[in-house]
N, C-alpha and C positions, 0 to 999 in steps of 0.2 A: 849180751852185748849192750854197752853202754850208746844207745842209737846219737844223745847230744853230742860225744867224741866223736863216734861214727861220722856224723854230719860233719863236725870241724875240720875232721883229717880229709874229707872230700875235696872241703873246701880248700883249703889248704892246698892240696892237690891242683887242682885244678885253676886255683887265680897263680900257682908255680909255675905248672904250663908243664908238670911232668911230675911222676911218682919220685923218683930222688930231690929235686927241687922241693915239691913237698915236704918231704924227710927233712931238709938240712932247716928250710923254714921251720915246721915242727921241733928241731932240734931232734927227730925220734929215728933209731935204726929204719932201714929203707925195710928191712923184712918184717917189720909190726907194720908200718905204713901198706904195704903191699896184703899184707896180711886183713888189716882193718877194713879196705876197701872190699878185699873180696868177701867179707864176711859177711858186708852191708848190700853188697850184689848177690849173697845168696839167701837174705833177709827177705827182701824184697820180691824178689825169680823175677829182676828184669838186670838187664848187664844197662852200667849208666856210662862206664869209659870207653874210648876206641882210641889205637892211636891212627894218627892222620901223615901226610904229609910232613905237615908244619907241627907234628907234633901229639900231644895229647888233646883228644875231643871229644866231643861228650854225643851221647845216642840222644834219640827226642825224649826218652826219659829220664833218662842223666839231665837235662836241659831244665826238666820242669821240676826234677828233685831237686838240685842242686839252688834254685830258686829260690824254693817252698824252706830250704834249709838255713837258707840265707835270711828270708825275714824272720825264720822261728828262732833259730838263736841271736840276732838281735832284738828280737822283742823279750826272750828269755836276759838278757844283760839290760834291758833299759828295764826290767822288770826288777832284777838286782840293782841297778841302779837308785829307780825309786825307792825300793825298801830300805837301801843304803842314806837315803837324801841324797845324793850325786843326779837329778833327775837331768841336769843341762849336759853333763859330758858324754860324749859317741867314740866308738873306738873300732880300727877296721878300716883297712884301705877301699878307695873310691878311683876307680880309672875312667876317666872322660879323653874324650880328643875331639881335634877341631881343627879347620885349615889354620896351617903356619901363621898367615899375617893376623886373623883375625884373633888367632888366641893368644900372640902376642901384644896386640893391642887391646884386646876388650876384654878376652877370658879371663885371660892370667892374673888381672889387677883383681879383678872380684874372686877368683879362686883367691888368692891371695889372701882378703879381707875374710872369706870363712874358714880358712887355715887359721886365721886367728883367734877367731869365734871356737872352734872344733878343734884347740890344739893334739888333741889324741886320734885325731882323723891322719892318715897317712895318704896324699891325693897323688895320682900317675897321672900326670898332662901329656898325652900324645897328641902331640899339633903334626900333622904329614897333610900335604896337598890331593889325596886319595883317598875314596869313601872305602872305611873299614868293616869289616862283618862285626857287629856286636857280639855274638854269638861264639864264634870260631876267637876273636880276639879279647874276649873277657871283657869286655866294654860295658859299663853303667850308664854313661851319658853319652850322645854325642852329638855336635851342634852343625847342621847341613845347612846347606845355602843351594837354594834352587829349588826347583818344583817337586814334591816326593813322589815317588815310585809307591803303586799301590803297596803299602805290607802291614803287618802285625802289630808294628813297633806301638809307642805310642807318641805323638808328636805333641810339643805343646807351641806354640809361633808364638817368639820373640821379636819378630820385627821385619825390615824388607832393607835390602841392599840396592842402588839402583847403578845401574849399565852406566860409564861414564866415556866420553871421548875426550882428551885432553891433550894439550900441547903449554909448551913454557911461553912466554910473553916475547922471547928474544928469535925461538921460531917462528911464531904467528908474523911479527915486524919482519923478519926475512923472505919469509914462502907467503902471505897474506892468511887474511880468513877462511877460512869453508863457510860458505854461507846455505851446503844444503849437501847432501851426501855425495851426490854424483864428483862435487869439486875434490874428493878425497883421492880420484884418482890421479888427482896432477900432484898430490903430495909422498914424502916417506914417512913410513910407517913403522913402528916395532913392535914386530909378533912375538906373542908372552903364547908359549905352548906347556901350559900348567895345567892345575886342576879340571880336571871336568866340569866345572860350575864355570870355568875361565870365559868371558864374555867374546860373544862373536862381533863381526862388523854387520849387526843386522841395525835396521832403523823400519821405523811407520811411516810410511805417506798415507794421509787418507786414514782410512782400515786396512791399506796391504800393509807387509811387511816385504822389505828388501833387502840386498845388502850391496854394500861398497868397499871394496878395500884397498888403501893406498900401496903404495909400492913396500915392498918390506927390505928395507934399507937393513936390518938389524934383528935379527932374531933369538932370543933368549932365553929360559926355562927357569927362571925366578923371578918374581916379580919385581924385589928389589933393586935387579937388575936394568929390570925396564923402564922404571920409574927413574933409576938416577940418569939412564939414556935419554930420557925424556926431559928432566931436569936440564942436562946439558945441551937440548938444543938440538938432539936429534933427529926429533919426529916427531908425530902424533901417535900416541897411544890408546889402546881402549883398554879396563879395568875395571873392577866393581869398586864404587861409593870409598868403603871404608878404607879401602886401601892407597887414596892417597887426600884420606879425609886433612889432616893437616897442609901438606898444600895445597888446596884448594883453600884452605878459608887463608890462609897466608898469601895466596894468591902466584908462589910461584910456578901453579898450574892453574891453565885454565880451562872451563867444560867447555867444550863447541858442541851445536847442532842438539840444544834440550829439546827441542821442539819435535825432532825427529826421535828421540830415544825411548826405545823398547819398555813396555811392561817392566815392573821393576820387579828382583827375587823373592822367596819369603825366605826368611830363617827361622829355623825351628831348632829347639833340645829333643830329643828323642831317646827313649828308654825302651826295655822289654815288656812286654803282655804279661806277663805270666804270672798274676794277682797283685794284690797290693803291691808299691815298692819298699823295698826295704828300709828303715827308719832313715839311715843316714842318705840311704838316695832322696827321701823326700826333703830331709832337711838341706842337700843341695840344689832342689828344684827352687826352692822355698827362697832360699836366699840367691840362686844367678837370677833366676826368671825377671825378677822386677829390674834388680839393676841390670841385667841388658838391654832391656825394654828401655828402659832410661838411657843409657847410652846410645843405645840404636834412633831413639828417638830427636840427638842431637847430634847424628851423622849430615852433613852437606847434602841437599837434594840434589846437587850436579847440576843445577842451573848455571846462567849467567852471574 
């Protein structure tokens, strides 16, 4: 058994999300495909497939092979590479995701720029407003907002989002100011029922923490949605930082009540444990990490 094939058709396999899928990726009959895998599960005497619900999955030791396979045969091509002189080019698809607005505004431009850098790189951008299993969804990177849940992963913090209250200039002049949270109940409100990171009406007095919430005039499950209700003079909204980073500094929103607003998010990139990362994961680390960092660092504080 050729174990380097073995290892590719796995993989292959499995970033398909199914033994046929594999096969048409491979170009190869599904019964050599079918064939190669069980060969490399009787190689081994441990079974690394299962299928699931959603599909094909992988056992804890399917997990940690499948890994270990992954940085070996790219260190095996970047090894052909140097010998070749080609030492700059990477080849092999990369899947990251990240909420909807923020990797349309901040992701996407820097994937973008290393899509440029790593033309032979193949990137899958899943932006959904729901935290995905790495693991079960094939996932290499992914960029969370909010406090992390103990686990494995490994986090690296990019930066912090901060909790904003906002209204248009043409509501504030019709309804007045809020000049402290309790006033929020004499105003309308639109409730954004998104993401799990999605910011509550909580506020500081003091060292407590409380909350307040105006009336909800307007409820809606996209942001973008919210934001242009808010635009128009609907209401007062709450929202994290990045998400209406341009109006704010353009000023057709503006933050009420800084003085009361909550602890601010982290954001982190997050990968799997399971030794080294693979060459081209780190050379995506390499290059998001500083420029988000830099980006995140000239998001709007949500002040006045």
């Amino acid at each position: 058994m050729d174990r380097l094939d073995a290892m590719a058709v796995l993989l292959a396999v499995v970033e398909a999300g199914s033994l046929s899928a594999g096969a048409r990726r491979l170009g190869a009959p599904l019964a050599t495909v079918s064939r190669k895998v069980a060969e490399l599960e009787r190689h081994l005497g441990a079974r690394l497939l299962l299928r699931t619900r959603r599909g094909l999955g992988l056992t804890e030791e399917g997990r940690a092979f499948v890994a270990a396979s992954r940085r070996i045969l790219e260190e095996v091509e970047a090894a052909e590479r140097e010998a070749a002189g080609q030492q700059g080019a990477l080849r092999g698809g990369l899947h990251v995701t990240a909420p909807v607005a923020f990797g349309e505004r901040h992701l996407l431009p820097i994937a973008l720029g290393f899509l440029r850098e790593q033309p032979e790189i193949d990137l899958r951008l899943s932006l959904v407003d729901r935290p995905i299993s790495l693991v079960e969804e094939h996932v290499d990177v992914a960029l969370r907002i909010g406090h992390l849940a103990d686990s494995a992963l490994i986090a690296t913090r990019v930066g912090q989002v901060r909790r904003v209250i906002c209204a248009s200039p043409a509501y504030l002049a019709r309804r007045g100011m809020p000049r402290q949270p309790d006033d929020l109940a004499g105003h309308d409100g639109i409730s954004f029922q998104g993401f799990a990171t999605a910011p509550e009406w909580r506020y500081r007095g003091d060292s407590a923490a409380f909350a307040v919430e105006p009336h909800p005039k307007l409820a809606v499950n996209t942001t973008e949605a919210a934001i242009q209700a808010a635009l128009s003079g609907l209401g007062i909204l709450r929202v994290l930082s990045y998400q209406v980073s341009e109006e704010l500094r353009s000023g057709r929103l503006l933050a009420l009540l800084p003085d009361f607003a909550p602890a601010p998010l982290p954001v982190h990139l997050l990968h799997a444990p399971a030794g080294p990362p693979a060459l081209k994961l780190r050379r995506f680390l390499d290059w998001a990490v500083p420029r988000l960092r830099a980006r995140m660092a000239g998001l709007p504080a949500g002040g006045p």
